[in-house]
C-alpha positions in Angstrom: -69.9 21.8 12.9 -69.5 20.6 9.3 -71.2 19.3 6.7 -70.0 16.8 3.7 -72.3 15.0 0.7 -71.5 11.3 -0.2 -72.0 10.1 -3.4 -75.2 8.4 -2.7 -76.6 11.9 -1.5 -76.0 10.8 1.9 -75.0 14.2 4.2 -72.7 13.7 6.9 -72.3 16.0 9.9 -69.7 16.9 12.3 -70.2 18.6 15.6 -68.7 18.6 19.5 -70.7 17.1 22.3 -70.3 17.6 25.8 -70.8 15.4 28.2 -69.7 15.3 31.8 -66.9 17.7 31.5 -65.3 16.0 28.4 -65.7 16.8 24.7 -66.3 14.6 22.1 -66.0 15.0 17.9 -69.0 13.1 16.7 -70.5 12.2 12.8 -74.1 11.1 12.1 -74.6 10.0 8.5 -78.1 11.4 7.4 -79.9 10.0 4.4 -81.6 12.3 1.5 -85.0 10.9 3.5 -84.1 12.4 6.4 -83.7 9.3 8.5 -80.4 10.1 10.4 -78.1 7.1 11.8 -76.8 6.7 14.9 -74.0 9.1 16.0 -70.3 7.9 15.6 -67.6 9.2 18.1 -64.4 9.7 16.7 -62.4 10.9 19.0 -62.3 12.9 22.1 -61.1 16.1 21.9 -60.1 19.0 24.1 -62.8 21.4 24.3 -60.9 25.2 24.3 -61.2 27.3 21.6 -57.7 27.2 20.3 -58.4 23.4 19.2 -60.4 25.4 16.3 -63.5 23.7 14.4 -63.3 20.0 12.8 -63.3 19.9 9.2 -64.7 16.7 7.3 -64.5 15.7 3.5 -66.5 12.9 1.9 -64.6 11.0 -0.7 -66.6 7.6 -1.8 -68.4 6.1 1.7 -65.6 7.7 3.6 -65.3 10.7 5.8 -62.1 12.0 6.3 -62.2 14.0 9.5 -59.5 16.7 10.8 -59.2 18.7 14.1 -56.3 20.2 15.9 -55.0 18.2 19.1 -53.9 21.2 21.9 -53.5 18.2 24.4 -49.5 18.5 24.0 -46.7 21.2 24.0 -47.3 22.2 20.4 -51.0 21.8 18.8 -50.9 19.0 15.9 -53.6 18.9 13.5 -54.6 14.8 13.5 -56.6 13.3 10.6 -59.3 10.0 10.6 -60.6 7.9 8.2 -64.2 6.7 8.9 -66.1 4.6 7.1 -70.2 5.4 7.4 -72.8 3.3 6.7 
């Protein structure tokens, strides 16, 4: 789980869902009122431990989101742009 602030004061959160045996990396934009959006899926992801923790990074009314990939031979860190609204 992560956390990043958007310029508007806007908070977005990272965290892994599991759902039927598969793992997903999801963001919810939340607004300083509290009213949360709905959740974004950004990728699905392999749910061991050596795929490490997602890190997010506001810059403007984008999130850039980063997680390691252990699907091949040798883990990759991948990166994602995501707009929220």
């Amino acid at each position: 789980m992560d956390v990043a602030l958007l310029e508007d004061g806007s908070a977005v959160v990272s965290w892994i869902e599991e759902s039927e045996g598969n793992s997903y990396l999801m963001l919810r934009k939340v607004a300083p009122s509290g009213q949360a959006a709905p959740p974004i899926q950004v990728a699905e992801i392999r749910g061991e431990r050596a795929s490490g923790f997602p890190r997010i990074a506001a810059y403007q009314q984008a999130v850039w989101v980063s997680w390691t990939d252990t699907a091949g031979e040798q883990p990759q860190v991948l990166l994602k742009r995501v707009f929220v609204r």
